[in-house]
FIBAMI-12750 format. One record per residue (C-alpha): residue in three letters; x, y, z. Coordinates in steps of 0.25 Angstrom, whole numbers. Layout:
N
 resn    px    py    pz
  ALA     X     Y     Z
...
END
This chain:
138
 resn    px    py    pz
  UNK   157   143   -97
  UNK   155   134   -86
  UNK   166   137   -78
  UNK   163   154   -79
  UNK   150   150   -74
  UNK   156   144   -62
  UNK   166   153   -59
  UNK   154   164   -59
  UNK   145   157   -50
  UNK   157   155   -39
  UNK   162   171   -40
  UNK   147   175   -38
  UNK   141   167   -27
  UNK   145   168   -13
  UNK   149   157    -6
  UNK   139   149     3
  UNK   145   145    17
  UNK   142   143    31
  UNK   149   146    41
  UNK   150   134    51
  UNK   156   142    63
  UNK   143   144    70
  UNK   139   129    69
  UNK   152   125    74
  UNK   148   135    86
  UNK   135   129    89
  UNK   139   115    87
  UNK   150   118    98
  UNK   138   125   106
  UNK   130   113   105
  UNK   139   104   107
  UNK   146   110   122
  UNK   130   111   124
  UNK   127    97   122
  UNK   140    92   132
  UNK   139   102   143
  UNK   123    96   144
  UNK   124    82   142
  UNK   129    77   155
  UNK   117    85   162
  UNK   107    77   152
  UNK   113    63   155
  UNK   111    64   170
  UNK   101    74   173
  UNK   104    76   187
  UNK   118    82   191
  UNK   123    77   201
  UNK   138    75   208
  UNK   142    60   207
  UNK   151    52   215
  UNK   165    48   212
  UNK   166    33   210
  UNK   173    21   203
  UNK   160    15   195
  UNK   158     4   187
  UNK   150     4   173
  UNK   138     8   175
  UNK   124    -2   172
  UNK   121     5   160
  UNK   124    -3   149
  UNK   113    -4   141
  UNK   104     2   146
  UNK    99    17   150
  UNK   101    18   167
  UNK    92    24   176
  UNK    99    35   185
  UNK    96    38   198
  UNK   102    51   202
  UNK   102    57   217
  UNK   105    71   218
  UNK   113    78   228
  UNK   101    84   236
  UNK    96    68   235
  UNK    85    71   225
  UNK    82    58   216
  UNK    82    57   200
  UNK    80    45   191
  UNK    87    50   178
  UNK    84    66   181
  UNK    70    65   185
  UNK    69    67   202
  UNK    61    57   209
  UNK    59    52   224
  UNK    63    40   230
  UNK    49    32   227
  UNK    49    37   213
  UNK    63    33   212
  UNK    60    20   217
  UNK    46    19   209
  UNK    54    22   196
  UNK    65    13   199
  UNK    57     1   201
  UNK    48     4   188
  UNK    61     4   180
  UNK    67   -10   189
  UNK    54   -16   185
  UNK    54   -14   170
  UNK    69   -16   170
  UNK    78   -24   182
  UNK    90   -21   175
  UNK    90    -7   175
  UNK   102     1   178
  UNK   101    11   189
  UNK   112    25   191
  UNK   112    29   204
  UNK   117    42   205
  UNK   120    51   217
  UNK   125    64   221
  UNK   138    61   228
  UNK   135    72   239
  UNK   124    63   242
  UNK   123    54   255
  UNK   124    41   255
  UNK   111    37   260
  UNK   103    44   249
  UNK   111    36   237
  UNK   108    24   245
  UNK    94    27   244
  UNK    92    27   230
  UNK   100    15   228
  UNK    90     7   238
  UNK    79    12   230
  UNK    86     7   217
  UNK    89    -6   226
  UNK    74    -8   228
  UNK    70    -6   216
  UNK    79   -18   211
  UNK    86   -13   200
  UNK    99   -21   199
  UNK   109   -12   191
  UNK   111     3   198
  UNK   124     9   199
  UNK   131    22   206
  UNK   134    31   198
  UNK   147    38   203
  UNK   157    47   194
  UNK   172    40   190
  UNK   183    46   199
END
């Protein structure tokens, strides 16, 4: 009796099932999503680095503040623009509260010279002991 019973219930119900190629599409979807944004999420500002040789960077362990110079010599910490006082009223709050904080410098390469230069004086005064170039590996 028991085995008439089950053999019923199978030959009368349908089958439950899902189909999974729909979340295989969305997870692909999300996941080209998430890799073509997340370089413009660590940086916040694009910008066109120099080719370079470069060392380690003094990031170890701890979180870095970036500088970035744009090509139109407009001045970021992280992606947030500033002017060269604030820059330098920021950079000397943070030397203060941390003398070992690592600085990124990073400038456009179509950018002169003399504009890098400013920024890296500014880090200068400020005394912050560790800042670094950043330039991309040839």
């Amino acid at each position: 009796m028991l085995r008439t019973r089950k053999s019923r219930m199978r030959a009368g119900r349908p089958q439950a099932t899902i189909d999974m190629t729909s979340l295989i599409d969305l997870t692909f979807l999300l996941l080209v999503t998430f890799i073509v944004t997340l370089p413009a999420l660590e940086q916040g500002v694009t910008i066109l680095l120099p080719q370079g040789k470069t060392d380690e960077l003094p990031t170890k362990d701890r979180k870095a503040t970036t500088v970035t110079i744009d090509a139109q010599s407009r001045i970021y910490i992280g992606d947030r623009p500033v002017d060269a006082q604030e820059l330098e009223r920021t950079l000397a709050k943070l030397a203060a509260e941390d003398p070992d904080l690592p600085v990124l410098v990073r400038g456009d390469e179509r950018l002169d010279y003399g504009s890098v230069m400013n920024v890296v004086k500014i880090v200068y005064k400020c005394r912050i002991r560790r800042m670094a170039l950043v330039t991309v590996e040839k």
